[in-house]
N, C-alpha and C positions, 0 to 999 in steps of 0.2 A: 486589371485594366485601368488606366489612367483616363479621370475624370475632365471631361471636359464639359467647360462653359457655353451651355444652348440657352438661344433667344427662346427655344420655347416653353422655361421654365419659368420666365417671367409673364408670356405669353399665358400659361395656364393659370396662373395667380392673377394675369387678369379678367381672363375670362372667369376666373372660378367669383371675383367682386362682380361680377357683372351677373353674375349668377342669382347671386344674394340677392342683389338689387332687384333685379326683375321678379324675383322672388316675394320678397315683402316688401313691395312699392305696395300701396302708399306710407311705410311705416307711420299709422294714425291708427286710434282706437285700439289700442293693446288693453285688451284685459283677461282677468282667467276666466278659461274656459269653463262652459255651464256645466262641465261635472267634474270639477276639478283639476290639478296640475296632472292629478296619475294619469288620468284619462286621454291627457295629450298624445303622450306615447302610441296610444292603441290611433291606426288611422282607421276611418271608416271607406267603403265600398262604395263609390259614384252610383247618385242615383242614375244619371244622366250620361251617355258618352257622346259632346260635341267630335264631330272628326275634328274641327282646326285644334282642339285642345289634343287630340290623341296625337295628330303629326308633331303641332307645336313641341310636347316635351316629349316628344322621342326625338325630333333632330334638335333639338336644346343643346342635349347633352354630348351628342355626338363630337363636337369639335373638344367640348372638354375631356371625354374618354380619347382621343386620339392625342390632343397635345401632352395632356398627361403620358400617355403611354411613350411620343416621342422624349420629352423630358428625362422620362426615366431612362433608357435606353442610350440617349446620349450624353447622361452623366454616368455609364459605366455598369447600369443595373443586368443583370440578362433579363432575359428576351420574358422568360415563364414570370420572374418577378415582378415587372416592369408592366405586364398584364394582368395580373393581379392586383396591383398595387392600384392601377388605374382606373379599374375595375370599380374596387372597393372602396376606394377615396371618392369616388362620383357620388355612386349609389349610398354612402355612408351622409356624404354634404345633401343630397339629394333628402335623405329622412330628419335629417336635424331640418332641413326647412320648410318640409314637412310638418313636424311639430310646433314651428313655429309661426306658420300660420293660421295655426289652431286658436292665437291667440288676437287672431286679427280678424275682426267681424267680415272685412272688405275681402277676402282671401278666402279661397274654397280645397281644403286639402284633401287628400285622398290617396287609398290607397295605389290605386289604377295609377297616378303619378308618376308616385316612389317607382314603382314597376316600369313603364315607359322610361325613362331617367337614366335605369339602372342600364334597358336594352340598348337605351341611343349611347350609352357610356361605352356599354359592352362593343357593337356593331364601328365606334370609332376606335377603343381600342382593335377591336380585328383587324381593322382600316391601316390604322400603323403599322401591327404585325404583319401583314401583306405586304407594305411600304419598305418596312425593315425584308423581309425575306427576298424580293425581287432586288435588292442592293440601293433603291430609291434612297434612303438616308445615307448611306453613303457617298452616293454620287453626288448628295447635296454637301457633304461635310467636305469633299473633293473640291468645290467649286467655291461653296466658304470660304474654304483657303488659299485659294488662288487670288480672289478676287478680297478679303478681308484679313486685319489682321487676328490673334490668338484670341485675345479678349475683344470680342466685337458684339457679345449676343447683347448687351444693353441697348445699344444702338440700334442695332437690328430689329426688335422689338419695338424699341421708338417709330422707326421708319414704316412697320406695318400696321402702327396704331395709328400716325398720324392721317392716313386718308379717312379713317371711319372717323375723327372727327370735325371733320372738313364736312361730314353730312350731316353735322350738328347746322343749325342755321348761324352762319357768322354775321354782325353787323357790316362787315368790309369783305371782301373777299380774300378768301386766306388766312384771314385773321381770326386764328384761334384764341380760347383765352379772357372771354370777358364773363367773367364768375365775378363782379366786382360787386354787382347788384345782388345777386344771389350769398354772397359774403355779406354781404349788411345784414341783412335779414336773418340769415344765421345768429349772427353775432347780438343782434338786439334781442331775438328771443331768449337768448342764452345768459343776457342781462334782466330780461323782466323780473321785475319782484322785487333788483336788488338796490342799493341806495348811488349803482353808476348805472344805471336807466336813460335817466332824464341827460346828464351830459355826453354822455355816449351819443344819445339821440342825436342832439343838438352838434357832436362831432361830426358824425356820420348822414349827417342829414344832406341829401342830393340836391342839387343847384334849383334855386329859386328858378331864374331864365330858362329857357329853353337852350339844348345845347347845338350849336351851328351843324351843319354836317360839315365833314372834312372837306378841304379844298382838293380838287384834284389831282396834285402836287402830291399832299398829306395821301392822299387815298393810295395815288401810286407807288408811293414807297412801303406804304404796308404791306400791300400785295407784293413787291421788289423782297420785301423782308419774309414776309409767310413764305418766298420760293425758296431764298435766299440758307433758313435755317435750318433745312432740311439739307438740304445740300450740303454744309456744312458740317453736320451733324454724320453724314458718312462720307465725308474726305475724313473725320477726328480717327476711322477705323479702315483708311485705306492708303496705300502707299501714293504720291504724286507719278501723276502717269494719266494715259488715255480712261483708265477702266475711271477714275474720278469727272470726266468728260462726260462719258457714258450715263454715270450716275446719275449727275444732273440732268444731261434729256430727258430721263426715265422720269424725275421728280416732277421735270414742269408738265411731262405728258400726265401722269398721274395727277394734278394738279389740277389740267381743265379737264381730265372726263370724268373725277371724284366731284366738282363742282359742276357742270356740268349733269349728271346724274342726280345729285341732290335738286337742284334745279327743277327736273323731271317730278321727281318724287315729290316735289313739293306746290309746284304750280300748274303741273301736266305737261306732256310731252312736245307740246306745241311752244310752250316757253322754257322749253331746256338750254335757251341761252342766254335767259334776262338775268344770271351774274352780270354778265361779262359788258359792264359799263364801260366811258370814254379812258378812264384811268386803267384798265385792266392789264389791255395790250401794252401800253409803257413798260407798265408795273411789271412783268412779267418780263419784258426785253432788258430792263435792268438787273431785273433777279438775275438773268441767266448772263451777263454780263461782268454782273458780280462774282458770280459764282466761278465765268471764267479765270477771272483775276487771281481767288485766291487755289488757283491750282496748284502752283508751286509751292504752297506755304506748307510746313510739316506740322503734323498732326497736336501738339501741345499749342502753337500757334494758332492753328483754325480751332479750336477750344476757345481758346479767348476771343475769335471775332467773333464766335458764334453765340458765345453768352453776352456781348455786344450788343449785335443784331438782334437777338432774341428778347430781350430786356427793351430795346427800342420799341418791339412791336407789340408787346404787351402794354409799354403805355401808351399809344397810340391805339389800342383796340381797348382800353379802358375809356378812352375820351370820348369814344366814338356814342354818338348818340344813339337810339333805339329809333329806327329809320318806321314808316308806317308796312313797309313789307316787309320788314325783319320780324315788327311785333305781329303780324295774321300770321308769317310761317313758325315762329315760336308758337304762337295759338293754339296752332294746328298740331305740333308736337305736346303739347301739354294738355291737349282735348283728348290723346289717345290716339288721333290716327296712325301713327306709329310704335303704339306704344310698346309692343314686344322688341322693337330696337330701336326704345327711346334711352334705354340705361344707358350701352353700351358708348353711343356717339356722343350724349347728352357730358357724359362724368368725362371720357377721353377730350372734348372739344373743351372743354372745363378748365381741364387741369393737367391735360400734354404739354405746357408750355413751361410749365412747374416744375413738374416731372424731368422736360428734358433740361431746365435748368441746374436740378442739382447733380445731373449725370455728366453737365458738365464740367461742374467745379471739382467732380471726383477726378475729372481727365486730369482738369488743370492741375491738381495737385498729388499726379504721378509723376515722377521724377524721369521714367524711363519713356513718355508719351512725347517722343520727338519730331 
């Protein structure tokens, strides 16, 4: 059977970091365990069974036991292997992390886990095989291809990561991408001790003044660009035509009810609209403006404006100051209130912009991407 290229292969390599992550947050306090490294291996018996912790890791894993099982299946695997393999790859990442938060005081492992892990892995593989046997994968591999071109699962994956992290807290709306502050920090730890410390410091050291907020002009073309990239992003894998028209409504709808919802989640339901400042509505009628414009452009073309645009918005959501309601809703994700799907949105809202950066320069520099 000829191997084809699924979005959900990248799809489960993300979930599978995201995994990790939620796993040994807070990577702090690593030390060996009180009876040694052997002893890791062996997990112990919960004394305690929270329900949110018994539902928690049994549908955890669920979405990684199914995209696994879809991955395998539509790079060519049969149906028996491809359940197995997804199976055993959960439940196997499931016990290495496991053991490895044996060596983290803040982390409580267990056997009971491992076990949940393996079910929710199992019950999403099932979930596939259902999917696959009713012709459901199919029918979607049918519409794939009507609507996208051969190589299209990069993008695709792009386009279903980008709204979870739109429910990361952005300083602007739509504007994913500001890790600038979160990079320093990194980076100076990673210098402490050394003899480039102090100039580093003094490199990297953040503006004296206070920094302006954006003029409304500035704010509206961000938001113009956060619609703008996405859009962009799947005309690079679809033919010029009406279905590229489509695409774009779909993005900007996607757009206000991912913000919109974030919104909710973060201030209550009663202010599920306080994104949506005097810059929004612009921002957004340009996006989609824009977005009309480069309909006709072929696909190696919209590559380049969208690493354009892309590149724009990122430094424009680098400038962007830390607003007093950006930092309580940031707060409020790094206090925990979300914290089972703080990985996920937190590292996607990060570093989607990155990501779809270099998937673009790979367009650009296919020869056959016209």
């Amino acid at each position: 059977m000829t191997r084809a290229h699924s979005s959900a292969t990248w799809l489960v390599l993300a979930f599978a970091l995201v995994v990790v992550y939620a796993s040994l947050f807070p990577f702090a306090g690593w030390r060996v365990p009180p009876g040694g490294v052997a002893t890791s291996l062996w997990l112990p018996w919960p004394a305690w069974f929270p329900r949110f912790d018994i539902v928690s890791n049994l549908l955890g894993y669920l979405p990684l036991g199914l995209l696994a099982y879809v991955a395998a299946v539509r790079s060519g695997w049969r149906a028996g292997a491809a359940f197995a393999t997804a199976v055993a790859a959960s439940a196997l990442l499931s016990y290495t992390l496991e053991v490895l938060q044996q060596f983290l005081p803040a982390r409580v492992p267990s056997l009971l886990d491992l076990a949940l892990n393996a079910a929710g892995a199992t019950l999403g593989a099932l979930a596939g095989a259902a999917l696959h046997a009713i012709g459901a994968l199919e029918r979607w591999q049918s519409w794939r291809d009507r609507w996208f071109v051969r190589e299209s699962a990069g993008a695709i994956a792009l386009l279903l990561l980008w709204p979870l992290g739109l429910l990361f807290p952005t300083p602007v709306p739509l504007g994913v991408g500001q890790v600038w502050d979160e990079a320093r920090g990194w980076a100076l730890a990673a210098l402490a001790g050394t003899p480039w410390f102090e100039p580093a410091q003094a490199f990297l050291a953040p503006p004296s003044a206070p920094v302006p907020r954006p003029s409304l002009i500035v704010e509206a073309v961000a938001v113009a660009l956060g619609l703008l990239v996405p859009c962009l992003i799947a005309y690079t894998v679809t033919h010029p035509g009406v279905r590229r028209l489509v695409l774009a409504a779909g993005a900007a709808a996607v757009a206000v009810g991912t913000m919109t919802l974030a919104s909710a989640m973060n201030y209550g339901p009663d202010n599920a609209l306080a994104w949506w400042t005097p810059a929004v509505g612009p921002g957004l009628v340009g996006g989609l403006a824009a977005a009309v414009l480069c309909l006709p452009l072929g696909r190696r073309h919209v590559a380049g404006v969208a690493l354009v645009a892309l590149t724009a918005l990122v430094a424009i959501v680098a400038m962007a100051p830390t607003d007093a309601y950006y930092a309580l809703n940031l707060q409020g994700w790094q206090q925990g209130r979300f914290i089972r799907f703080h990985g996920l949105a937190q590292w996607v809202g990060w570093f989607w912009p990155y990501v779809a950066m270099g998937w673009l320069l790979s367009r650009l520099g296919r020869a056959g991407a016209a």
